[in-house]
ZALO-168900 format. One line per field, with one value per residue (C-alpha): residue in three letters; x negated, y negated, z. Coordinates in Angstrom, 1 decimal, decimal comma. Layout:
r: ALA_... $
c1: X_... $
c2: Y_... $
c3: Z_... $
//
This chain:
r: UNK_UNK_UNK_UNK_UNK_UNK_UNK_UNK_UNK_UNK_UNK_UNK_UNK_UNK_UNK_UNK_UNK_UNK_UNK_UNK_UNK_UNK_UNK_UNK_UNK_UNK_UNK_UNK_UNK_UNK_UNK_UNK_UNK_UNK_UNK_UNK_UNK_UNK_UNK_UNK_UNK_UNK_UNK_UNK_UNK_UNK_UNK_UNK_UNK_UNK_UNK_UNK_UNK_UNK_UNK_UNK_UNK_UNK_UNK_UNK_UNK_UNK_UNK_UNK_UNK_UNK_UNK_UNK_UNK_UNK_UNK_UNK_UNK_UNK_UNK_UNK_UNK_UNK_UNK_UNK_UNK_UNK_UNK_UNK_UNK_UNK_UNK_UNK_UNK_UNK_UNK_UNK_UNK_UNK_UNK_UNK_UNK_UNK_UNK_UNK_UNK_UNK_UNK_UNK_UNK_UNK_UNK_UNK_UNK_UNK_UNK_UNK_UNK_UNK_UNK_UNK_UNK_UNK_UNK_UNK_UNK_UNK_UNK_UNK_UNK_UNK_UNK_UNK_UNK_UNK_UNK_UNK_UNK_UNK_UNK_UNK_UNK_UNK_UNK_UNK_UNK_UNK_UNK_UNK_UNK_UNK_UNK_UNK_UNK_UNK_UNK_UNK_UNK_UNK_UNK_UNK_UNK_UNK_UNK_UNK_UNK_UNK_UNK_UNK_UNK_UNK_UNK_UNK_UNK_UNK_UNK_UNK_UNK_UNK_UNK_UNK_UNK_UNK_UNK_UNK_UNK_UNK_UNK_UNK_UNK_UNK_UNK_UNK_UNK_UNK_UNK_UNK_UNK_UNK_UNK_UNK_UNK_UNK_UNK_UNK_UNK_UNK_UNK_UNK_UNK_UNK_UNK_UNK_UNK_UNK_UNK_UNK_UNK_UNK_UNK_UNK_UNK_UNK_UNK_UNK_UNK_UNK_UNK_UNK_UNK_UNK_UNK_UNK_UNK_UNK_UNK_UNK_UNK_UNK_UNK_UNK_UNK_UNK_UNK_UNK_UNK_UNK_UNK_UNK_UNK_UNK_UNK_UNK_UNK_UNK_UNK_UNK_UNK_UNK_UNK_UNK_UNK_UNK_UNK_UNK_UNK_UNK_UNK_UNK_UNK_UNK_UNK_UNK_UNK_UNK_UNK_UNK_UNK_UNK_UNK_UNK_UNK_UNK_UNK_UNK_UNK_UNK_UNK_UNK_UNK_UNK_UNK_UNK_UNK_UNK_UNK_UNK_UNK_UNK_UNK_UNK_UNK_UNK_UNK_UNK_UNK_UNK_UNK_UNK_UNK_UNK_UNK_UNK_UNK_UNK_UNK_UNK_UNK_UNK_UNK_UNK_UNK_UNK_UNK_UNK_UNK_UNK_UNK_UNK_UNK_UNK_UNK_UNK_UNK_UNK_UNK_UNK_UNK_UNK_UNK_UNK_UNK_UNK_UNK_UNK_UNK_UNK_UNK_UNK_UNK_UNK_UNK_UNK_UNK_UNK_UNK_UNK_UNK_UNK_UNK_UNK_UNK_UNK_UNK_UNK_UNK_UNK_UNK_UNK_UNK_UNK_UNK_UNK_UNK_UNK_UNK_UNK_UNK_UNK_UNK_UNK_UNK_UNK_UNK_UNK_UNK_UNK_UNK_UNK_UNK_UNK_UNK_UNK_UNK_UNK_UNK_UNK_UNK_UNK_UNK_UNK_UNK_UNK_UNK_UNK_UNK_UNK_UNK_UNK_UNK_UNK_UNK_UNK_UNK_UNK_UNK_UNK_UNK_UNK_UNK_UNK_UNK_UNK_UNK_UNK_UNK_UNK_UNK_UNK_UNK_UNK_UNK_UNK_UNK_UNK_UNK_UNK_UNK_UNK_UNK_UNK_UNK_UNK_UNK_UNK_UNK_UNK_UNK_UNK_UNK_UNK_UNK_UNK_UNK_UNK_UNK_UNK_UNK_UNK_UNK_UNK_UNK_UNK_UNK_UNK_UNK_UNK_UNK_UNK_UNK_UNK_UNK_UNK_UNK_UNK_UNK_UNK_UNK_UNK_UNK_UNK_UNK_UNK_UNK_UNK_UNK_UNK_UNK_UNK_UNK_UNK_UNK_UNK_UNK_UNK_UNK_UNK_UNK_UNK $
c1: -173,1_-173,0_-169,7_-170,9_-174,2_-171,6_-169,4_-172,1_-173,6_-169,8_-168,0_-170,2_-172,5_-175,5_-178,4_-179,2_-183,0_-182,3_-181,1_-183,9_-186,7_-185,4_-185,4_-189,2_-189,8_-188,6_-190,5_-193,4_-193,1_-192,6_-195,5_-197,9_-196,6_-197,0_-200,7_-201,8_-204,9_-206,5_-205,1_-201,9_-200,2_-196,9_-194,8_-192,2_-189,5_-187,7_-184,2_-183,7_-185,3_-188,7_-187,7_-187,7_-191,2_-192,5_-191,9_-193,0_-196,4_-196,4_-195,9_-198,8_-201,2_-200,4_-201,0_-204,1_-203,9_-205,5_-202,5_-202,2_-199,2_-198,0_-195,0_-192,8_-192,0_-192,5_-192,7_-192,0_-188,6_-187,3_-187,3_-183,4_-183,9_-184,6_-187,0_-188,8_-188,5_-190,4_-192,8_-193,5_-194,1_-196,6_-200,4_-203,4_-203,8_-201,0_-199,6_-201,1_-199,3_-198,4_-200,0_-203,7_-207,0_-206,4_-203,2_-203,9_-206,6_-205,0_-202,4_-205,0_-207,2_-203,6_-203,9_-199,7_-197,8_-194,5_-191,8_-189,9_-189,0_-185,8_-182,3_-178,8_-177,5_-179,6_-177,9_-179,0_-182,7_-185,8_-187,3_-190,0_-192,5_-190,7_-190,8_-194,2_-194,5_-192,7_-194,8_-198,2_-197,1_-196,6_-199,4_-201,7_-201,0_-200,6_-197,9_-195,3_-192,8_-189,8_-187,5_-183,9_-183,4_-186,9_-186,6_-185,0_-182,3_-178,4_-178,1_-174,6_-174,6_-177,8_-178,5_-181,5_-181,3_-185,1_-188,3_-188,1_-190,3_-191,2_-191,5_-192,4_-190,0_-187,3_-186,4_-182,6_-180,6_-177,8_-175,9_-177,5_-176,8_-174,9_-177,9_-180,2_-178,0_-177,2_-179,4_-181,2_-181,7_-182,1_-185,0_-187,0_-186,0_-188,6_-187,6_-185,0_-185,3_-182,0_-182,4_-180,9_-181,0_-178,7_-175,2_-172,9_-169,9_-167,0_-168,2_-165,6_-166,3_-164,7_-166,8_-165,1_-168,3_-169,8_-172,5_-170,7_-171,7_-173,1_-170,0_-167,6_-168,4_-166,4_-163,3_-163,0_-159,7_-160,2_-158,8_-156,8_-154,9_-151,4_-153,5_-152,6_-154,6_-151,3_-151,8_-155,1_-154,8_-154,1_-156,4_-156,0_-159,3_-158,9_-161,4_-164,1_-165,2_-167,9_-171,3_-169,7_-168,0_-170,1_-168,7_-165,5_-166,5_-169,0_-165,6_-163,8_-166,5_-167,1_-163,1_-163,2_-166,3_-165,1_-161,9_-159,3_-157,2_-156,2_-157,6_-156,2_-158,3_-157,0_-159,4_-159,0_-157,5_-160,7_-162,7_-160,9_-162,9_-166,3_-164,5_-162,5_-166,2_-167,4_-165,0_-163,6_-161,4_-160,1_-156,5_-157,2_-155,2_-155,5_-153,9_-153,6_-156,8_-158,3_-162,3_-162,2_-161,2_-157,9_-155,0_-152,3_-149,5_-151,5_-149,9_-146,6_-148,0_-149,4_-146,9_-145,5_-148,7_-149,2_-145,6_-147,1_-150,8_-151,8_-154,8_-155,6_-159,5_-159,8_-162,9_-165,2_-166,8_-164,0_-166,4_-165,4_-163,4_-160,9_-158,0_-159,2_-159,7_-155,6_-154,9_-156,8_-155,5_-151,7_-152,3_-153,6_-150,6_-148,2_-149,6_-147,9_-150,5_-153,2_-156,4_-160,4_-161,3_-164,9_-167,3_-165,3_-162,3_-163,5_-165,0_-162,0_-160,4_-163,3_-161,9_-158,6_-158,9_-156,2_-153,9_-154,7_-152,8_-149,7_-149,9_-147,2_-150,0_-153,3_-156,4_-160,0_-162,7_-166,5_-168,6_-172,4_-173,6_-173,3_-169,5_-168,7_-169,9_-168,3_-165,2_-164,9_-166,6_-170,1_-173,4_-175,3_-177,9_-175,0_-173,7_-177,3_-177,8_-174,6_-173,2_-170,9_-169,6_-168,1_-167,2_-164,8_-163,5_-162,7_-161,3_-159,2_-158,3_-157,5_-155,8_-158,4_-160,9_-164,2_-167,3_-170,0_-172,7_-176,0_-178,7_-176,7_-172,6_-170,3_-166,4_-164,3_-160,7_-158,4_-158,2_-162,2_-162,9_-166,7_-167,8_-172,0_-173,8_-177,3_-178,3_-181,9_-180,5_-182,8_-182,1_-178,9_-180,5_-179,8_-177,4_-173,8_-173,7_-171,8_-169,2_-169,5_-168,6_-164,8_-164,3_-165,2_-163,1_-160,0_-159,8_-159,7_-157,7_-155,6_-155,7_-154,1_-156,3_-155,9_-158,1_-160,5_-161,2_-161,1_-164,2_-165,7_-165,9_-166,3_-169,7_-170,8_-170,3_-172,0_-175,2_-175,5_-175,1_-178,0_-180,2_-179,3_-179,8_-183,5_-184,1_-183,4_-185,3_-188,2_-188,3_-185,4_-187,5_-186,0_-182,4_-179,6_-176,1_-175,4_-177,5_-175,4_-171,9_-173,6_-174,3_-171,4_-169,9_-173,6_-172,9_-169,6_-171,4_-174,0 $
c2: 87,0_85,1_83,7_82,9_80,8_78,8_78,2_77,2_74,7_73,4_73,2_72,6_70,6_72,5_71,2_74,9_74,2_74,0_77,5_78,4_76,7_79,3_82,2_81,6_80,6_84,3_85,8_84,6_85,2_89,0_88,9_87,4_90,1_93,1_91,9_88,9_88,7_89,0_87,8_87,6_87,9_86,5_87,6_85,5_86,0_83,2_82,8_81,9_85,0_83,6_79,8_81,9_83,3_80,3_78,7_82,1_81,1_77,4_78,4_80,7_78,3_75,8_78,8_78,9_82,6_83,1_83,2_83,9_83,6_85,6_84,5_86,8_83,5_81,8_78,5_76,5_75,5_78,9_78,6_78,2_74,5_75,4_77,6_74,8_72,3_74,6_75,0_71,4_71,6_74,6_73,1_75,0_76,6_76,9_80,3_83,0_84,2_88,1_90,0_88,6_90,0_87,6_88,6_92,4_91,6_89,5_92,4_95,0_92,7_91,4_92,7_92,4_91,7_89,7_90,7_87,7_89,1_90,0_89,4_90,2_89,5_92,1_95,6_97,8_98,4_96,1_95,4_94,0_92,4_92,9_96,4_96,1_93,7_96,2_99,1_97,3_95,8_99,5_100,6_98,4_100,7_97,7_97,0_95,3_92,7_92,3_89,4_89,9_93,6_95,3_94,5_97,1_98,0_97,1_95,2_95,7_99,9_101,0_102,1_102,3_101,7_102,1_100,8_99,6_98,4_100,6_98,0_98,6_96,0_94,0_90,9_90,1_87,1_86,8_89,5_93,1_94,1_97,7_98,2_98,6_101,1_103,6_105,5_106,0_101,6_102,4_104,7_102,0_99,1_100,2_98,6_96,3_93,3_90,7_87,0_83,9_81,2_78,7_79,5_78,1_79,7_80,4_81,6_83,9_87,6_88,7_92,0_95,5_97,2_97,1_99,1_101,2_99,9_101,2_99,2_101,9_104,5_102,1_102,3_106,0_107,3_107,7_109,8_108,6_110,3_110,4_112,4_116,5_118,5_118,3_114,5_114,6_116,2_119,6_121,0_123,5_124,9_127,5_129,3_132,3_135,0_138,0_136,5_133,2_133,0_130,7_127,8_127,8_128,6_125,2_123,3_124,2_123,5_120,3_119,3_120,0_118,3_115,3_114,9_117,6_118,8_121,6_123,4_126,8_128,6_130,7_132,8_136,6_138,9_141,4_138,9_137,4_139,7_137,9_134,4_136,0_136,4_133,2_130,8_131,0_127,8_127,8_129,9_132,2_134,0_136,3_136,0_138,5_139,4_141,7_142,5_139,3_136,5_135,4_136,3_133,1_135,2_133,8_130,6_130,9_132,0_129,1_126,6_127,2_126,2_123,3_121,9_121,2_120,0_116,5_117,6_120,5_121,4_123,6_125,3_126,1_129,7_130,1_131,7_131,6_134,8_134,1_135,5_132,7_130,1_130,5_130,5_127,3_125,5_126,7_125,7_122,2_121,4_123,0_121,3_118,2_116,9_115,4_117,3_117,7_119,6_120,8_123,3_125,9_124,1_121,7_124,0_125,7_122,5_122,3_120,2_120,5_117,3_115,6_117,9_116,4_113,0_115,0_115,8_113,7_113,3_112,0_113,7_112,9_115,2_115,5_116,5_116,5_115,2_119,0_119,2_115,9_117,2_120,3_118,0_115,7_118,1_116,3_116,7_116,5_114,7_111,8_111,6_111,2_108,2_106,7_107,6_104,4_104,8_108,7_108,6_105,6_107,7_110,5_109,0_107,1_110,2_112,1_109,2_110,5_109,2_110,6_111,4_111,6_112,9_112,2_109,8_107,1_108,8_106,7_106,6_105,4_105,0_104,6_101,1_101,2_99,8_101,4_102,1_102,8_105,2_103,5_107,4_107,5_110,9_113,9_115,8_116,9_118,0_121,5_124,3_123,7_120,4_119,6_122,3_119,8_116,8_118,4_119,2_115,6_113,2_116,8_115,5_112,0_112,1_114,8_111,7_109,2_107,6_106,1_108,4_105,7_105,0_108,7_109,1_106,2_106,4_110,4_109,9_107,3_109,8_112,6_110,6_109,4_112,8_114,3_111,4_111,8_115,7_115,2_112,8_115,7_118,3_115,8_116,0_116,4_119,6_121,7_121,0_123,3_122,6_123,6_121,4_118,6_119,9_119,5_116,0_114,9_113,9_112,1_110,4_108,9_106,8_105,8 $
c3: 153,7_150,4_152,0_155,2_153,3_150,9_154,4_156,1_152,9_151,8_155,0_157,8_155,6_156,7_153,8_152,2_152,4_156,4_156,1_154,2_156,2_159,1_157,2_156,2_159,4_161,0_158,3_159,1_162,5_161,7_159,4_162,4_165,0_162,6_160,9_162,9_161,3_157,9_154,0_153,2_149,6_148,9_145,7_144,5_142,0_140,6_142,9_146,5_147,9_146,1_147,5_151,2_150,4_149,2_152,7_154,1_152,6_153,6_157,4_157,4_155,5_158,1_160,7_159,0_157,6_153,9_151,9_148,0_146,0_143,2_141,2_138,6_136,4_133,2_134,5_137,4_135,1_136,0_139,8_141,2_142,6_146,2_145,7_143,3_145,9_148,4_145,4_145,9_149,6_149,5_150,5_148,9_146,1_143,4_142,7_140,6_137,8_138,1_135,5_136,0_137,1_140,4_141,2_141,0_143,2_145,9_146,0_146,2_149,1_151,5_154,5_154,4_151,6_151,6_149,1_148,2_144,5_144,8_146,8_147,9_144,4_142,6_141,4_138,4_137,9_138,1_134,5_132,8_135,2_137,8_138,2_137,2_140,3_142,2_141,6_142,4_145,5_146,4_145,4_147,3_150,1_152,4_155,0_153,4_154,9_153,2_153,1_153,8_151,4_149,7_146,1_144,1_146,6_146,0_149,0_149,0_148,5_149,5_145,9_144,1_140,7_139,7_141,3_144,5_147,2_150,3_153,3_156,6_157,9_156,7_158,3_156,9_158,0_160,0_159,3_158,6_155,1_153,9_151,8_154,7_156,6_153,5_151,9_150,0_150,1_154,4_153,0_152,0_154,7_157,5_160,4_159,9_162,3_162,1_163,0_163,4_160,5_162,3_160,7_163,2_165,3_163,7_159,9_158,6_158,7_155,6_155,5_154,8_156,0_159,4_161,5_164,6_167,7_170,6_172,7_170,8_173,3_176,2_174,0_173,7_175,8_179,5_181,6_184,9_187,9_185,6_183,1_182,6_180,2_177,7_177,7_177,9_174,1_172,5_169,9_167,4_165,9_163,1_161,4_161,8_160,0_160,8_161,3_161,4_164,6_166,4_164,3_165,5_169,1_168,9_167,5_170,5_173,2_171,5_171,7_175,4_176,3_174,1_176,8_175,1_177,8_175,9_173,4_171,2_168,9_166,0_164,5_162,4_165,0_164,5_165,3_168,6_171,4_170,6_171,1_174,2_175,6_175,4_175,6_179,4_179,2_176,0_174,7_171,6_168,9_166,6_163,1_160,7_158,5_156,0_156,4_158,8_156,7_157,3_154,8_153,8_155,7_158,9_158,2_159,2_163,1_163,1_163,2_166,4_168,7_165,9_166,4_170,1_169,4_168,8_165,7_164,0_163,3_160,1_158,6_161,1_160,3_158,1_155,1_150,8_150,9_148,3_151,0_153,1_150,8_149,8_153,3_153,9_151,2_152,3_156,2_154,4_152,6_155,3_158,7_160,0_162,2_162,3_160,8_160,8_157,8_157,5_156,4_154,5_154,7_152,7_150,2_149,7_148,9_146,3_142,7_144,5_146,5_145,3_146,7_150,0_149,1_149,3_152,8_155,7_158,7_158,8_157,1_158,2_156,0_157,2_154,0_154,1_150,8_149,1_150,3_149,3_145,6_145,8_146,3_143,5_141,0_141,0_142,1_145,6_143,8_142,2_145,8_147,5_145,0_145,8_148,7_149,4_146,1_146,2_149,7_148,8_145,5_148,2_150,5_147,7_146,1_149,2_151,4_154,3_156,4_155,1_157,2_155,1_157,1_157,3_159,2_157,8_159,0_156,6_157,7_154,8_155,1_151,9_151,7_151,7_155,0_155,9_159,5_159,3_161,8_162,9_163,0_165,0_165,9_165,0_167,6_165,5_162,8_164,0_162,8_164,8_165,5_162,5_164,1_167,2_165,6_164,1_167,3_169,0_166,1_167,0_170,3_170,0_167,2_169,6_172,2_170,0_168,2_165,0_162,1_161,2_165,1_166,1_163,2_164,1_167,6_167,4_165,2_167,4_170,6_168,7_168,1_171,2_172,9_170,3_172,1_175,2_174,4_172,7_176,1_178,5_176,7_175,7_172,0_169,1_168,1_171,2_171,3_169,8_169,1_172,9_174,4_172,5_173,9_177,1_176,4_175,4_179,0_179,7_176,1_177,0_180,2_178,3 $
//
């Protein structure tokens, strides 16, 4: 974005105060639709974010709302030179100083606040004053409307340093920004609303990171009167263990609902009657176990049916025997073709993730945030901080995809290219449907797809099919991982 503003300023000439006349403008806009009546503090730190609030304020005093400001300065001397210019504009009342009787109390009266302290260049931690600022403005218990990224929030990672502000909504310009969409900086953007500030056609989008979109779902593979279900992709799901044999029965039902022709489960040969009961359409085989985990001399049977499938699914119910963890590593390194690794497959690959780089075909991994830990030897509550950052150090380390789950999905491919999940799915907040999601990116990886679009478009699929789910049930609360397989089909026409 900081591209596209000196594009738009250099090379099309565009006056930056224009630009920032229309991003006040939209603020105040969203300030008047979500409180349309009663004071209104604005807080103001020194850089353009401040010059945006400053107009913010102007607008409304002209709309004639009761507006205060606050300003986090020294002196008028240390406002960037829009922002003073916009100083010189405002009507009314000069600005309180923050720090005085007055300003706690306009904070404390506002019927909204506007948070206009901070920007898209901050990282690191607010200091000083302004994470003094930051804490009273939350405080106040008011609604708070913040301008283009809540202060305190890496704009760029979604990190949060330190204090940061809790908005209700965030009006951002232009171009929605990574910090909004990742937690834990999405925790604190409220409702995030995007608008138009007049950059013109044609600014270049030099962006690594990008929100999935809904228009993903008319790319997936489709089938057509040429299709058989050995076109139509072959899927290998391997895993199971007692008491865990569901997972790799949701894997499978979730690769045939997400368009794999054919799909072959391989699971401990004392456990293959329970899967022979419920899966009608699927082919199953039994490999050699001890006490129901699989043993690494299972390995070797399986190369023959992978020679002939298009992706291999590993993990799924698999459970931490150490038999099984050595078999999972082995099929890891062995298997050329495509893989999904998840659940136990991943934590048998636990400090070992390097070994991964080794491998001839593509890798995709699907961690949840304790997995993800588990793999590079850290902590769940490191990765929950910074999720951007260790998802890119896996999927460096690894040469995978990575599918960090959550509200906020992340698919990271080597190179550090980052697909973002708008989430707004709670429906899958369920036991199984991470199970359902191997099987959905095994299929379309099984169908061709490249890795990163087989995530991409596979995460995208399984949100929409826990909405359209929660929408047939009536609330997220009901649904269980098989009421998502069932959506899947409704998901892709959605």
């Amino acid at each position: 974005m900081r591209e596209v503003d000196r594009w738009a300023i250099e090379e099309r000439g565009i006056p930056s105060l224009d630009l920032m006349e229309r991003a006040g403008e939209g603020v105040a806009q969203s300030v008047e639709r979500l409180v349309p009546d009663g004071p209104v503090t604005v807080v103001c730190g020194k850089g353009n974010n401040g010059g945006d609030g400053l107009v913010v304020a102007r607008l409304l005093r002209h709309a004639a709302r009761d507006v205060t400001v606050v300003v986090c300065i020294a002196s008028p001397d240390d406002l960037s030179r829009d922002a003073r210019a916009n100083l010189e504009r405002l009507p009314g009342p000069p600005p309180l100083s923050f720090g005085g009787s007055a300003a706690h109390d306009a904070i404390c009266d506002a019927e909204v606040i506007v948070d206009a302290l901070l920007g898209t260049g901050f990282e690191g931690a607010p200091r000083g004053e302004m994470n003094d600022a930051i804490d009273a403005v939350n405080a106040a218990g008011r609604p708070i409307v913040s301008v283009d990224v809540p202060s305190g929030v890496d704009a760029s990672t979604g990190v949060v340093g330190g204090a940061a502000i809790e908005a209700a909504r965030t009006v951002t310009f232009h171009l929605g920004k990574p910090g909004l969409w990742i937690h834990p900086g999405k925790g604190h953007a409220g409702k995030v609303v995007t608008i138009d500030i007049g950059i013109p056609r044609g600014a270049p989008m030099v962006a690594e990171v990008g929100l999935i979109g809904h228009e993903a779902l008319a790319l997936l593979p489709r089938r057509t009167t040429a299709s058989t279900k050995f076109t139509s992709g072959h899927v290998v799901v391997v895993g199971g263990s007692p008491g865990l044999m569901g997972a790799p029965a949701m894997t499978s039902l979730g690769a045939m609902r997400a368009g794999a022709g054919y799909v072959t489960v391989c699971v401990p040969i004392s456990q293959r009657a329970i899967l022979d009961a419920q899966l009608m359409e699927a082919m199953t085989r039994g490999l050699p176990d001890e006490h129901g985990s699989l043993t690494p001399e299972g390995v070797v049977q399986l190369m023959e049916p992978l020679e002939r499938a298009g992706a291999l699914a590993l993990g799924p119910g698999l459970g931490r025997d150490a038999r099984a963890v050595k078999f999972a590593r082995r099929l890891a390194r062995e298997a050329d073709v495509a893989m999904v690794l998840d659940a136990d497959g991943l934590n048998a690959l636990a400090g070992e993730i390097d070994d991964l780089s080794a491998r001839g075909a593509p890798t995709v991994l699907t961690p949840h945030a304790g997995e993800l830990a588990r793999l590079l030897d850290a902590d769940s509550e490191s990765v929950q901080r910074k999720r951007l950052s260790h998802a890119r150090t896996a999927a460096e380390r690894a040469h995978a995809v990575v599918v960090l789950k959550g509200d906020d999905t992340l698919v990271v491919d080597p190179g550090g290219r980052v697909a973002i999940s708008r989430g707004d799915s709670p429906a899958l907040a369920t036991a199984g449907t991470g199970d359902i999601l191997t099987g959905a990116i095994a299929a379309l990886l099984a169908q061709g797809l490249e890795p990163f679009d087989a995530a991409a478009m596979g995460v995208q699929l399984h949100a929409q099919a826990g909405r359209e789910a929660a929408r047939a049930l009536g609330a997220p609360e009901g649904v269980i991982a098989s009421d998502v397989i069932s959506a899947l089909p409704r998901a892709r026409g959605a």
